[in-house]
C-alpha positions in Angstrom: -75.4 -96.4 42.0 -78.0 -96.4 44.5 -76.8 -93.6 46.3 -76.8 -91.4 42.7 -80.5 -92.9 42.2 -82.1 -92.0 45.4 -80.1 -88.3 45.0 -81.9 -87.6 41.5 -85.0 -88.9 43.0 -84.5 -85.8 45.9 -83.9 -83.6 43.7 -85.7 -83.7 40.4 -88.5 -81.2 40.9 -92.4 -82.3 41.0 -94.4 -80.2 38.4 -98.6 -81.6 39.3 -100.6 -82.5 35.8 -102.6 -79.7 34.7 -106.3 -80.7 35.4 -108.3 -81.4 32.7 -110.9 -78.9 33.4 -108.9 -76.1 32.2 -110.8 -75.3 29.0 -110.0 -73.8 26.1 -110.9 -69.8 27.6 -108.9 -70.1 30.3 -106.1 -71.4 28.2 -106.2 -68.2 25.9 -106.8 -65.9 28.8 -103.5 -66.8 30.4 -102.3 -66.5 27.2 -103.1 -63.0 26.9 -102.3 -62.7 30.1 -98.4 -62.7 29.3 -96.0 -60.3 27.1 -96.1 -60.2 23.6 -92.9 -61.6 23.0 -92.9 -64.8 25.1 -96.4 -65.2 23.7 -95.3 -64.9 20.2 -92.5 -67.8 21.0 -95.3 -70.1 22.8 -97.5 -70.2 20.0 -95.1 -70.4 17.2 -93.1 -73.4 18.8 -96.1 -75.0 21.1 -99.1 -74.5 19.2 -97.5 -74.1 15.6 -95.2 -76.3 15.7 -91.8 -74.6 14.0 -88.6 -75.7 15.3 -86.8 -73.3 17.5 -84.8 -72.2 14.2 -87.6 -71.1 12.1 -89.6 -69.1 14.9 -86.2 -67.7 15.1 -86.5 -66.8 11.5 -90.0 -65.8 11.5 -89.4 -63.2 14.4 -85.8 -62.2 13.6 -84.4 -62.8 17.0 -81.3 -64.5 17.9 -82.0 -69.0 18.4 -80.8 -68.6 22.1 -83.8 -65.5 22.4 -86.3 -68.0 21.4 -85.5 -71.3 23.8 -85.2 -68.1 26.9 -88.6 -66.9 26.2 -89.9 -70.1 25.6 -88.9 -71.4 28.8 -90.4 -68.1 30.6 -93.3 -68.4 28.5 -94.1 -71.6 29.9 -93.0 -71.0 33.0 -95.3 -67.6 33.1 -98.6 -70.1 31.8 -98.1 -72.7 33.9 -98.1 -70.3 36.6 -101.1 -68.8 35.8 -103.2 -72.4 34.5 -101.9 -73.8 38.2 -103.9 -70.9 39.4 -107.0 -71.3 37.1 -107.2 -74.9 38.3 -106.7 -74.4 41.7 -109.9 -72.6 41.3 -111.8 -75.4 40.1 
């Protein structure tokens, strides 16, 4: 059991908070910083708040469409935010 522990612990990747500096600009800027279509994904299942089946609906794309650009969506903004507050 230990030996399973201390493997998760190796491998489990470290993602750093987001500082809490970031404002509101920089969070639209990156934003409009990706494509349309992971954007639309993002904001209709991260900032809206529809379940993965109704921004499905909304946009007329396939359920396993929206959880891929989702995941790249993120993955694209948190990209760009670690960036922003690198600056800081």
């Amino acid at each position: 059991m230990k030996e399973t522990e201390e493997f998760l612990e190796a491998t489990l990747a470290y993602v750093p908070p987001v500082n809490e500096k970031l404002t509101d600009g920089a969070i639209l800027k990156a934003l409009d910083d990706i494509a349309a279509d992971y954007r639309a994904v993002v904001l209709l299942v991260d900032v809206e708040e529809f379940s993965y089946k109704e921004a499905a609906d909304i946009l007329t794309i396939p359920l396993g469409t929206v959880m891929s650009r989702l995941s790249r969506g993120r993955k694209m903004l948190r990209e760009k935010l670690t960036d922003v507050a690198r600056s800081y």
